[in-house]
C-alpha positions as CSV (number, residue, x, y, z in Angstrom):
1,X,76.5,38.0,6.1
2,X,77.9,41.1,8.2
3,X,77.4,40.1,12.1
4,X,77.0,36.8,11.5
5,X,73.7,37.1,9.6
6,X,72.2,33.5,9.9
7,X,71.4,32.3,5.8
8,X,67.3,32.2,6.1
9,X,66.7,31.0,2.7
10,X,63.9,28.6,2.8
11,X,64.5,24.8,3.0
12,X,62.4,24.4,-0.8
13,X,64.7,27.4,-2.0
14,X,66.3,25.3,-5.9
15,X,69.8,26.8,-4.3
16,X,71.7,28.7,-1.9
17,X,74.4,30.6,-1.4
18,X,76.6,32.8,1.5
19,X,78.6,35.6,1.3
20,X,81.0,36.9,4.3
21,X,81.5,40.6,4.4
22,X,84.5,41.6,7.6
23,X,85.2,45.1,8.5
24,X,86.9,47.4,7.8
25,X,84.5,48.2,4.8
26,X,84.9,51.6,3.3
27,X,82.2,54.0,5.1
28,X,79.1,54.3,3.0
29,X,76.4,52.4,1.7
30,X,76.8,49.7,-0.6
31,X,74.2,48.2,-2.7
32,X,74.7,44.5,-2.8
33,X,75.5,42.6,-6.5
34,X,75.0,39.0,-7.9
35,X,76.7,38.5,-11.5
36,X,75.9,42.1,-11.8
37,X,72.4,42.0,-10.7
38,X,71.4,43.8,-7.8
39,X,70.4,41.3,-4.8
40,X,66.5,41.7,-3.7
41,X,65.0,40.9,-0.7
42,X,61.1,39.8,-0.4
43,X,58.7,42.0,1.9
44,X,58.3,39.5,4.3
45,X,62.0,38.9,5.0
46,X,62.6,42.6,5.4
47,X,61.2,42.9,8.8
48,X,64.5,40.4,9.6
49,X,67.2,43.2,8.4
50,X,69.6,44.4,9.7
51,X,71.3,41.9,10.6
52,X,74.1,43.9,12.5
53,X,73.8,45.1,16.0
54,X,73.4,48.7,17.5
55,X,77.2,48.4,17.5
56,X,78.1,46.7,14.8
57,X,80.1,48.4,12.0
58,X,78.2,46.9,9.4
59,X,74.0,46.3,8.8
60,X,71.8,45.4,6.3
61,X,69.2,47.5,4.5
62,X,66.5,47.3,2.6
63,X,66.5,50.5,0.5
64,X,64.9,51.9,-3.2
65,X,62.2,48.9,-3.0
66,X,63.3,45.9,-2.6
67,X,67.4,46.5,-3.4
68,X,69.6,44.9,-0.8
69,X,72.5,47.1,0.7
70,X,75.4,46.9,3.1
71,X,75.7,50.0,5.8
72,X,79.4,50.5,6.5
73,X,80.0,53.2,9.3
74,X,83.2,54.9,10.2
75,X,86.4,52.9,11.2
76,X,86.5,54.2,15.3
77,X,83.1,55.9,15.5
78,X,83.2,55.0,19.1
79,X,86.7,56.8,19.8
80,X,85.7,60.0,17.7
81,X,82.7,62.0,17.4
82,X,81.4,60.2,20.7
83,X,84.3,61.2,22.2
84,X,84.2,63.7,25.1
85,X,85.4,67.4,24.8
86,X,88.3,66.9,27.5
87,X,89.3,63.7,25.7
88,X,89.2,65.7,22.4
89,X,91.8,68.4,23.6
90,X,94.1,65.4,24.8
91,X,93.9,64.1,21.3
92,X,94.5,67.3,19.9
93,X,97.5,68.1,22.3
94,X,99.2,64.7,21.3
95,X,98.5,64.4,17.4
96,X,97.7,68.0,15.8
97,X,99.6,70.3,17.9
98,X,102.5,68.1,18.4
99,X,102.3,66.8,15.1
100,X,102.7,70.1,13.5
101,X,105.9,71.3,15.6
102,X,107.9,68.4,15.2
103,X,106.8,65.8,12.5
104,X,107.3,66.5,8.5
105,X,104.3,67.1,6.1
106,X,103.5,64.1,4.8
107,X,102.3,63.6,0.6
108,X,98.7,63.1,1.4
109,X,95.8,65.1,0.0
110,X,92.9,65.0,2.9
111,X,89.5,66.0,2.0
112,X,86.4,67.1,3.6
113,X,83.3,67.8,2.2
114,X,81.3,67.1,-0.6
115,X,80.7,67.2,-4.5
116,X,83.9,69.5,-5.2
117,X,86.3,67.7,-3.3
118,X,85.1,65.0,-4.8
119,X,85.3,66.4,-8.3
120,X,89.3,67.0,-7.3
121,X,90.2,63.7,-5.9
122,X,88.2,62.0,-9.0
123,X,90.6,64.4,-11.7
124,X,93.5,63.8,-9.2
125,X,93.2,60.6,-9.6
126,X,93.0,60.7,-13.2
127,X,96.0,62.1,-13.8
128,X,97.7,59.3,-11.5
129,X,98.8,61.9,-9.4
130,X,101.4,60.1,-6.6
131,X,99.8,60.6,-3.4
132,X,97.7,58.9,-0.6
133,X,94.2,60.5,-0.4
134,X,92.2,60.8,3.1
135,X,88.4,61.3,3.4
136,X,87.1,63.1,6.6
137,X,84.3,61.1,7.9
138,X,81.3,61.7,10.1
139,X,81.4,65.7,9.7
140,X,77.4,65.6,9.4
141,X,75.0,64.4,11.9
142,X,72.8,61.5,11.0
143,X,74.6,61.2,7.4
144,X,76.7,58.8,6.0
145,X,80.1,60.0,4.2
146,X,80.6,58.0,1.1
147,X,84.1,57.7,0.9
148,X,85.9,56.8,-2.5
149,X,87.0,53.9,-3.6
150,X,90.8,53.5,-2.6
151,X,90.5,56.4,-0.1
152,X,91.3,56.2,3.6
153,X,88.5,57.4,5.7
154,X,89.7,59.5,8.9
155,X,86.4,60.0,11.1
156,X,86.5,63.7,12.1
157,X,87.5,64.3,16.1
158,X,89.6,61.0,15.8
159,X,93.8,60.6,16.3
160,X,93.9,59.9,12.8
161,X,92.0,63.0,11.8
162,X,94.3,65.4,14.1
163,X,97.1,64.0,12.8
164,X,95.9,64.6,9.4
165,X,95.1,68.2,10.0
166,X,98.7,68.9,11.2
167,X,100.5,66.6,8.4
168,X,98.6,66.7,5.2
169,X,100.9,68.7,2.2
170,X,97.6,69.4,0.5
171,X,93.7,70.2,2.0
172,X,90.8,69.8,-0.2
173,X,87.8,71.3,1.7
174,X,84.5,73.2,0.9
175,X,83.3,73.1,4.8
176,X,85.2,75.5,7.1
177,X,88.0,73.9,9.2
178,X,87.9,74.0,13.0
179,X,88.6,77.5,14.3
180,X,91.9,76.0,16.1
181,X,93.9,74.7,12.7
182,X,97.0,76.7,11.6
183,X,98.0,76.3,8.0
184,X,102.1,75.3,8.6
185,X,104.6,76.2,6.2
186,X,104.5,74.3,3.3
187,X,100.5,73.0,3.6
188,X,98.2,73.9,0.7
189,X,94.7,74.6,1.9
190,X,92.2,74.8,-1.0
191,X,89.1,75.9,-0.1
192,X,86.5,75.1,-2.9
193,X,83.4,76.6,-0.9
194,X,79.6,75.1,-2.0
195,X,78.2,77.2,-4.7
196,X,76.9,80.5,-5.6
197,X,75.1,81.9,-2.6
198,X,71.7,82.9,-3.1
199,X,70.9,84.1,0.6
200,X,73.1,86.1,2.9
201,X,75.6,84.3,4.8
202,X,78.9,84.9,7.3
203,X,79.7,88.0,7.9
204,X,76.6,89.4,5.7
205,X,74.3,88.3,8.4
206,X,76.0,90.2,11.2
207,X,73.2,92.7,11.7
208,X,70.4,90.0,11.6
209,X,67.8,88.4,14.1
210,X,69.6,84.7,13.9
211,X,73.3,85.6,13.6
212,X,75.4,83.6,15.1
213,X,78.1,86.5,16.4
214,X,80.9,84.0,18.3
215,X,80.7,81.8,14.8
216,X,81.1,85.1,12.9
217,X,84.3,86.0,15.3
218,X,86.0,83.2,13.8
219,X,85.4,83.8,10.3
220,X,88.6,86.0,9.6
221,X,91.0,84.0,11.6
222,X,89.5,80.4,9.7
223,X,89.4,82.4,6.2
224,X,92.9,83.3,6.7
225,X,94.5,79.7,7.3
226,X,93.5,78.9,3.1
227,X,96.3,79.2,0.3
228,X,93.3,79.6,-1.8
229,X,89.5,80.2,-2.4
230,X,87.7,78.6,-5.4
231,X,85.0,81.1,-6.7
232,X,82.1,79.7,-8.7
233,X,80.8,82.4,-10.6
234,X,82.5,86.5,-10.9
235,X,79.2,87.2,-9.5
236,X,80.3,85.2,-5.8
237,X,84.1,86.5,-5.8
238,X,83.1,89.7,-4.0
239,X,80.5,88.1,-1.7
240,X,82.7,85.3,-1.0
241,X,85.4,87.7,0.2
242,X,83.5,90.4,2.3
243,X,81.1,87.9,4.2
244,X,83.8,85.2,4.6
245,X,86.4,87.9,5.8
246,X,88.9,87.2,3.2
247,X,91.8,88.9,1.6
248,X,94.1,86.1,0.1
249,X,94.2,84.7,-3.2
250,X,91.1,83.6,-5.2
251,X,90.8,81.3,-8.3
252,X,87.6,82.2,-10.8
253,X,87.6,78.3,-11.8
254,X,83.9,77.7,-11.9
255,X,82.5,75.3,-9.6
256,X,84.2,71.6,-9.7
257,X,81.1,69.6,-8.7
258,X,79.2,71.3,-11.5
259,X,81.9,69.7,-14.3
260,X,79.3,66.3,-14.1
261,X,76.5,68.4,-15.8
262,X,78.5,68.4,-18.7
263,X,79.5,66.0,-21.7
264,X,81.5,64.0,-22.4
265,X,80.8,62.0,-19.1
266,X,76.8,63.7,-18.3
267,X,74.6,61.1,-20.1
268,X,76.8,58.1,-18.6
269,X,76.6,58.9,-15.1
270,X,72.8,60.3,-15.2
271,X,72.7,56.3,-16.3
272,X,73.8,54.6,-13.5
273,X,72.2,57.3,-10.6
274,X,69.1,56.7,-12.0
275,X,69.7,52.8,-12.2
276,X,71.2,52.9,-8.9
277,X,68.0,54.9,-7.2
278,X,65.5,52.1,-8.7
279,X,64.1,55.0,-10.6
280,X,61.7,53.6,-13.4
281,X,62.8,54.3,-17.2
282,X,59.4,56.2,-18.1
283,X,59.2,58.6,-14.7
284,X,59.3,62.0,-14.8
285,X,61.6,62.9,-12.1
286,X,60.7,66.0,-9.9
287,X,63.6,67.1,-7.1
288,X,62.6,68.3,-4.2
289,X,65.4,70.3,-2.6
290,X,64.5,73.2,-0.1
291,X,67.2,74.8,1.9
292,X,67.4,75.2,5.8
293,X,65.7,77.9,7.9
294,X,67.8,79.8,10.0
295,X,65.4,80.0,13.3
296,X,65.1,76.1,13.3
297,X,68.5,75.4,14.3
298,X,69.4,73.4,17.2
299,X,71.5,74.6,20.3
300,X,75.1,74.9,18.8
301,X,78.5,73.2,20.5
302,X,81.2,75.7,20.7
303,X,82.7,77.9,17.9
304,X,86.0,75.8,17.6
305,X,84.8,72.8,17.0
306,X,82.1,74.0,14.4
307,X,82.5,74.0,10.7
308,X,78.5,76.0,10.4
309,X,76.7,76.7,12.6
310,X,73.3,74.6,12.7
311,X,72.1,71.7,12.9
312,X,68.7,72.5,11.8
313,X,65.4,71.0,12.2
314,X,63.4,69.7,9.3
315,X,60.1,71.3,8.9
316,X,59.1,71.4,5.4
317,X,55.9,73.3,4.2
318,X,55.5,71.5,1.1
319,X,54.2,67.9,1.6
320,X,56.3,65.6,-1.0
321,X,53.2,63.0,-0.7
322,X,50.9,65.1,-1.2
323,X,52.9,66.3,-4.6
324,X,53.3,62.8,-5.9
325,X,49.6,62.0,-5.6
326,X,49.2,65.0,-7.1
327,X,51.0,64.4,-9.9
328,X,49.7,60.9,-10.2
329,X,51.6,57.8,-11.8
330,X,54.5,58.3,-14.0
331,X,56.0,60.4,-11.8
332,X,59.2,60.1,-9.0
333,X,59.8,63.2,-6.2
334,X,63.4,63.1,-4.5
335,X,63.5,64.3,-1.6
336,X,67.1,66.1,-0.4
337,X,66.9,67.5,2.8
338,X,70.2,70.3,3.3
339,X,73.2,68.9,4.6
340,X,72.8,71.2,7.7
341,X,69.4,69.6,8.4
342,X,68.1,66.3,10.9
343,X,65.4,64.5,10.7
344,X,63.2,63.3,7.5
345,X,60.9,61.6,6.2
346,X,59.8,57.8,5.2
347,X,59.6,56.8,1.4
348,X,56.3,56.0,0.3
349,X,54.4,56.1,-2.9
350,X,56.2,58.2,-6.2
351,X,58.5,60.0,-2.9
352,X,62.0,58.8,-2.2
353,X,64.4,60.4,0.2
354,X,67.8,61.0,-1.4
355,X,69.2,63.1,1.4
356,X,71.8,60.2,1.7
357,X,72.9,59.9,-1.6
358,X,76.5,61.1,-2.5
359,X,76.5,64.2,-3.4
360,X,73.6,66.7,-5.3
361,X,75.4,66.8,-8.3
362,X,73.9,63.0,-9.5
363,X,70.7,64.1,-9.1
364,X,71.0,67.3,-10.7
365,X,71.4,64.9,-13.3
366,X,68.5,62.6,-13.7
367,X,65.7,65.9,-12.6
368,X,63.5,67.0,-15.2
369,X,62.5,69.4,-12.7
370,X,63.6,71.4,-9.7
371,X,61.6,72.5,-6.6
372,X,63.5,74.7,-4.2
373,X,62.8,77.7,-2.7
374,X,66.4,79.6,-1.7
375,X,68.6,77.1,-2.3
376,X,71.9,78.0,-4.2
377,X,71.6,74.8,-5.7
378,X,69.6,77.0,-8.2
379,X,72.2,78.0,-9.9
380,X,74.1,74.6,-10.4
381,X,70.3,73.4,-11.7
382,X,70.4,76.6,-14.4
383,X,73.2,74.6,-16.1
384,X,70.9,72.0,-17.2
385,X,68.3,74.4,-18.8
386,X,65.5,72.4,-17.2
387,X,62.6,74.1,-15.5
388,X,62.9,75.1,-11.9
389,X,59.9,76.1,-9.7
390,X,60.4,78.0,-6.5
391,X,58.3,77.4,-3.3
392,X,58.4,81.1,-1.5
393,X,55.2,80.7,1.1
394,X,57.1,82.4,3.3
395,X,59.6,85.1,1.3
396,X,58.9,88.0,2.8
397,X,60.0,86.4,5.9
398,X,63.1,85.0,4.6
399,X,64.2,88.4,2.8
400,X,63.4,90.9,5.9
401,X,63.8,89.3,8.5
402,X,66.0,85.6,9.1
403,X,68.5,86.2,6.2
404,X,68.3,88.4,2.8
405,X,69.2,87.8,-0.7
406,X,72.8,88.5,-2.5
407,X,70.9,89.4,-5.4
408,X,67.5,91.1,-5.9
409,X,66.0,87.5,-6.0
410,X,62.0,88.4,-7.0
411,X,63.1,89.9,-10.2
412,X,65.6,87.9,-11.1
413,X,64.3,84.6,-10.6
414,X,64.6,82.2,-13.6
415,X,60.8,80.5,-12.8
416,X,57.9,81.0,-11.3
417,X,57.3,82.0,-7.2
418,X,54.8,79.7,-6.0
419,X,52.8,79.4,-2.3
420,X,51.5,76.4,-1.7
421,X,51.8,72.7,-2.7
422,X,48.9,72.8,-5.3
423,X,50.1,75.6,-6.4
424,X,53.6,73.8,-6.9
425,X,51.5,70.2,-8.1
426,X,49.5,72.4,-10.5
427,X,52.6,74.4,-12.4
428,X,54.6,71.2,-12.6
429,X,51.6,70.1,-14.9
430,X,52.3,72.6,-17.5
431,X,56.0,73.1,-17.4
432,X,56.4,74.1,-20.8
433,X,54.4,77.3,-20.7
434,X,56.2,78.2,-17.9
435,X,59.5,77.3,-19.4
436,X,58.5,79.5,-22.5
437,X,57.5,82.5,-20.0
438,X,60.1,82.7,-18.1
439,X,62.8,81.9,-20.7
440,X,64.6,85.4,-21.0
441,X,65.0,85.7,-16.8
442,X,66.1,82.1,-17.0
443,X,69.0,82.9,-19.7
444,X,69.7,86.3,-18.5
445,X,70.0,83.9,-14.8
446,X,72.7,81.6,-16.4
447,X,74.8,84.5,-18.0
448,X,75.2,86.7,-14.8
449,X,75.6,84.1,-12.1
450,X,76.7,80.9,-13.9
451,X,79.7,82.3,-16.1
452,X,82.7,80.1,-15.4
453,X,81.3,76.3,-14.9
454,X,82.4,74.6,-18.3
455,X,83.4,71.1,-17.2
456,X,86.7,72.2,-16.6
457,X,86.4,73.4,-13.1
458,X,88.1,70.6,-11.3
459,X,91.3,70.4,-13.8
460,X,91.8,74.1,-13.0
461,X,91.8,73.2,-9.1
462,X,94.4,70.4,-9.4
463,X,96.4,72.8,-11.8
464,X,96.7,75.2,-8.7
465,X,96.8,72.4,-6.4
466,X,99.9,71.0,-7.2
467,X,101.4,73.9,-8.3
468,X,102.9,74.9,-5.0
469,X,104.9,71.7,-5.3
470,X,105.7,71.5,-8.9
């Protein structure tokens, strides 16, 4: 096994068997196979995992019940985001400024982010596009990158990742790149973004209690290094533009992450993120998925090396165990904290913590139900038609004073506005008269704000991708 797991099977066991597992691994976390059938380990060999040490690259999980996994972490982790800020500008001397003055642009696509990105590399791929494809790695705090198949991970503050920066022909990104990177002649930056914002953001929150003013100094200078920004919706191109200080090009191509929700390829994949999660055939599936709160974040780093500012805190006001008792058997409540936010909580009974899992798109899939309360993951969820219930216990806070709405948000809210966990427990019960009341806000919802997501997001991204080098 990874580290040199000792084989504890017990001398009665009928047989036995080893497997070796060497770095490098691709970084993520792999669930572990037999003959197709996922590997289990018994409750009382679990207090024995991992296997791996504090500094090993890979360790050994026990994770949705019982279901063996391996834990691959970035190639370098050490000699990146550990990396002091001195030793950082050295790096960044030698390999991105350097690099960009007197090497050529290489034909690599590099990508950073999440499910758009994704959504590009997995139609540029597709296509059998010729080109080597880079994954930046280790952007997040506490969160594992899962980094494609075939894909070369380049951990973020690394030589490899400056190098990148300053080579890559093509940039795939929907996180903001460090304040110091100068598109060069002949570099395609795409800039896909992360959905239809709900709440204010960039510029929008200049005259606000929790705004971030040297992050918001950057924003014009950053916005300016993109070939091109990917709207989602008609409804997001003008707020995109003002609050991210932008004046170049933008492509209304719907949102690439959302093309997943759609058939031909919807039903398939719902399939195996359920399977993969251990989620039981007959459970009703309830997603909890509540954005961050602006006066929770933790001291920032400086504005150069940030993509957002945050991390944030988790503090939740709704009690996901509470919820599933609740609700009773029959049901299973994910749990996805924000990317921006540290910190979590343990799986127990009916909960389970997918803040890990790749990407929000998947479980977009499997919810019967969402429970949110700002986030703009609303408006990806509207695709589905499925009932959405919106924990607001502390809205007039939000709206006055830490942030504001894009968009008159009490009104136009496509379910109910709920206060407290019972509340939430007790609406979930009787979705269906909820779904009937609210059905003309919910479909007036999807026609103003969710307009250009067909499936066909990600093809239009590649189109414009490689068009600068047709």
């Amino acid at each position: 096994g990874p580290g040199g797991c000792p084989d504890r099977a017990p001398d009665h066991a009928p047989s036995r068997f080893s497997a070796l597992i060497t770095p490098p691994l691709p970084e993520g976390r792999w669930e572990v196979r037999l003959d197709g059938r996922p590997v289990r380990v018994l409750g009382s060999a679990a207090a024995r995992l991992p296997c791996g040490g504090a500094e090993s690259a890979l360790r050994l999980e026990r994770r949705h019940g019982d279901r063996l996994s391996v834990v691959a972490g970035p190639e370098g982790r050490a000699d990146a985001a550990g990396r002091s800020a001195y030793g950082r500008r050295l790096l960044r001397a030698a390999h991105y400024r350097d690099g960009r003055t007197t090497l050529p642009l290489r034909d690599t696509v590099l990508y950073a982010g999440g499910d758009s990105p994704r959504a590009v590399h997995t139609e540029l791929v597709r296509r059998g596009t010729e080109t080597e494809h880079l994954w930046v790695t280790g952007t997040t705090p506490g969160r594992t990158t899962h980094v494609p198949p075939g894909v070369r991970a380049v951990p973020v503050h690394s030589a490899a990742w400056y190098e990148a920066l300053a080579r890559s022909r093509r940039i795939v990104t929907d996180e903001q790149l460090p304040g110091w990177f100068e598109r060069r002649p002949g570099q395609t930056v795409v800039q896909t973004w992360h959905g239809t914002p709900l709440g204010r953001f960039g510029g929008g929150l200049a005259d606000t209690l929790y705004a971030d003013h040297q992050y918001l100094a950057t924003l014009p200078r950053r916005s300016a290094q993109w070939s091109v920004l990917i709207s989602p919706s008609r409804f997001a191109t003008p707020w995109l533009r003002r609050s991210l200080g932008y004046g170049g090009e933008v492509l209304e191509a719907g949102s690439p992450a959302n093309d997943v929700l759609f058939p031909p390829d919807r039903d398939k994949a719902a399939e195996g993120v359920r399977r993969g999660l251990g989620i039981p055939e007959d459970h009703r599936v309830v997603l909890y998925a509540p954005t961050y709160r602006d006066h929770l974040a933790h001291p920032p780093v400086a504005a150069a090396d940030r993509t957002a500012p945050g991390p944030y805190r988790w503090d939740p006001a709704l009690d996901p165990g509470a919820l599933a008792r609740a609700l009773g058997p029959g049901h299973t409540v994910l749990v996805r904290r924000h990317p921006r936010v540290t910190g979590g909580l343990q799986d127990g009974p009916g909960v389970l913590d997918v803040s890990g899992h790749p990407g929000a798109a998947g479980l977009l899939l499997v919810a019967d139900v969402l429970v949110t309360d700002y986030a703009g993951l609303m408006f990806d969820f509207a695709l589905t038609g499925r009932p959405m219930l919106f924990h607001t216990y502390d809205l007039e806070h939000y709206r006055d004073t830490v942030r504001g709405f894009c968009l008159d948000f009490e009104t136009r809210a496509p379910g109910p506005l709920l206060v407290t966990t019972d509340e939430v427990a007790q609406a979930l019960r009787d979705t269906g008269s909820l779904a009937a009341r609210h059905a003309d806000a919910y479909e007036s919802f999807r026609r103003d704000y969710c307009d250009l997501d067909d499936g066909g997001a990600a093809a239009r991204v590649a189109d414009r991708l490689l068009a600068d080098t047709a």
